[in-house]
C-alpha positions in Angstrom: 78.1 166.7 97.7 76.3 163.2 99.1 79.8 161.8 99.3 81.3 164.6 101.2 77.8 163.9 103.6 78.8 160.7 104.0 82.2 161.3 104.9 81.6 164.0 107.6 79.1 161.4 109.3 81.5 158.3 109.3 84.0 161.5 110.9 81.1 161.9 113.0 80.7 158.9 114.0 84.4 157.7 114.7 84.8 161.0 117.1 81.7 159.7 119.1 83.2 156.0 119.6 86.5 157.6 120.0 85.0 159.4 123.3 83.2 156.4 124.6 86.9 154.4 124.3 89.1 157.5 124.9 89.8 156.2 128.2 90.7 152.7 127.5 92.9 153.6 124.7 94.3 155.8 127.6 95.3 153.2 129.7 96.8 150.8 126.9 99.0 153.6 125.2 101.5 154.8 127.4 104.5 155.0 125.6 106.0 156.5 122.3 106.3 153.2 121.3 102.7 152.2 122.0 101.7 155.1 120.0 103.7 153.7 116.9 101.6 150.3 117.5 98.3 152.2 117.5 99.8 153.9 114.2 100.6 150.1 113.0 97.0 148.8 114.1 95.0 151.9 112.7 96.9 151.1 109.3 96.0 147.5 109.4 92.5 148.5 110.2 92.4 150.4 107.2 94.3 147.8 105.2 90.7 144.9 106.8 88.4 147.6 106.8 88.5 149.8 103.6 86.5 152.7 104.0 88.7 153.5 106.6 91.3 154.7 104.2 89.2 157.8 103.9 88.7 159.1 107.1 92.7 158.3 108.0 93.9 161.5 108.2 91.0 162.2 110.5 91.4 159.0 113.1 95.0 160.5 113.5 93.5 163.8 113.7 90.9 163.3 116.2 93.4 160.8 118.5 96.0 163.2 118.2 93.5 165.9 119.6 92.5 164.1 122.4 93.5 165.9 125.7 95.0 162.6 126.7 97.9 162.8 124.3 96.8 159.8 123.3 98.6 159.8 120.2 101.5 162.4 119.4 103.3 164.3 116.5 106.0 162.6 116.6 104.6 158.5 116.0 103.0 160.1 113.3 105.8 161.6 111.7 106.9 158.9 111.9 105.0 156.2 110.2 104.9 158.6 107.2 108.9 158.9 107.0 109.3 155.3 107.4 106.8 155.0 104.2 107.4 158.0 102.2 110.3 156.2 100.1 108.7 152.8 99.8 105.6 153.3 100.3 103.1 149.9 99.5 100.0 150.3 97.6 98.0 150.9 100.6 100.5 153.3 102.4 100.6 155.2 99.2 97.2 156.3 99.7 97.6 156.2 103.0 99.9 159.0 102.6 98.0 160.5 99.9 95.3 160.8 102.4 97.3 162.3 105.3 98.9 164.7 103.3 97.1 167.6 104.9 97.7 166.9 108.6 100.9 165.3 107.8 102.3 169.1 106.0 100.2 170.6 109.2 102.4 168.6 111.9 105.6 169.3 110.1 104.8 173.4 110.0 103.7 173.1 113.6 107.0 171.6 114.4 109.2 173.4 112.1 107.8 176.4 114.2 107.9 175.1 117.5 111.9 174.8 116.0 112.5 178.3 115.2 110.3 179.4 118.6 113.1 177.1 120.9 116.2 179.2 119.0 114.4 182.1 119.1 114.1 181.7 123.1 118.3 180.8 123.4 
């Protein structure tokens, strides 16, 4: 129970500096392929700065919330493709993680799919 405490305050926390650099992450991510990089640099983050690894799923999460688009489905997707076969130690767990958004973005997806047939 303390260690799910602890994990909803570092979420807590992260969303909170997230809002205060929002903007600037705004201005430097313009592109898909920016997006990739900030999936690459998050990943390295977590690979420097180990707690990290637990809140993952929820930096991705919260950036890919942002009303800013500052981070998409698709660079997600992504990553986790481009690791899901040989996935490192680290992008194992990574993955592991993720698992819940990453199955949610697919759905989401998947039904945005049938919705664009469904509309020709």
């Amino acid at each position: 129970m303390a260690e799910e405490a602890v994990k909803k305050a570092k979420v807590a926390a992260l969303k909170k500096r997230l809002d205060k650099w929002a903007g600037v992450l705004e201005r430097f991510v313009q592109s898909k392929g920016d997006q990739r990089a900030l999936v690459e640099a998050i990943v390295e983050s977590c690979e420097t700065y180990e707690p990290l690894i637990e809140v993952f799923e929820h930096v991705l999460k919260l950036l890919y919330d942002r009303d800013e688009d500052i981070l998409a489905e698709e660079p997600i997707l992504q990553w986790a493709d481009a690791h899901s076969e040989d996935a490192g130690p680290l992008e194992a767990k990574l993955l592991k993680q993720a698992d819940g958004l990453l199955t949610w973005l697919r759905e989401a997806d998947d039904e945005s799919e049938d919705e664009d047939e469904d509309e020709e």
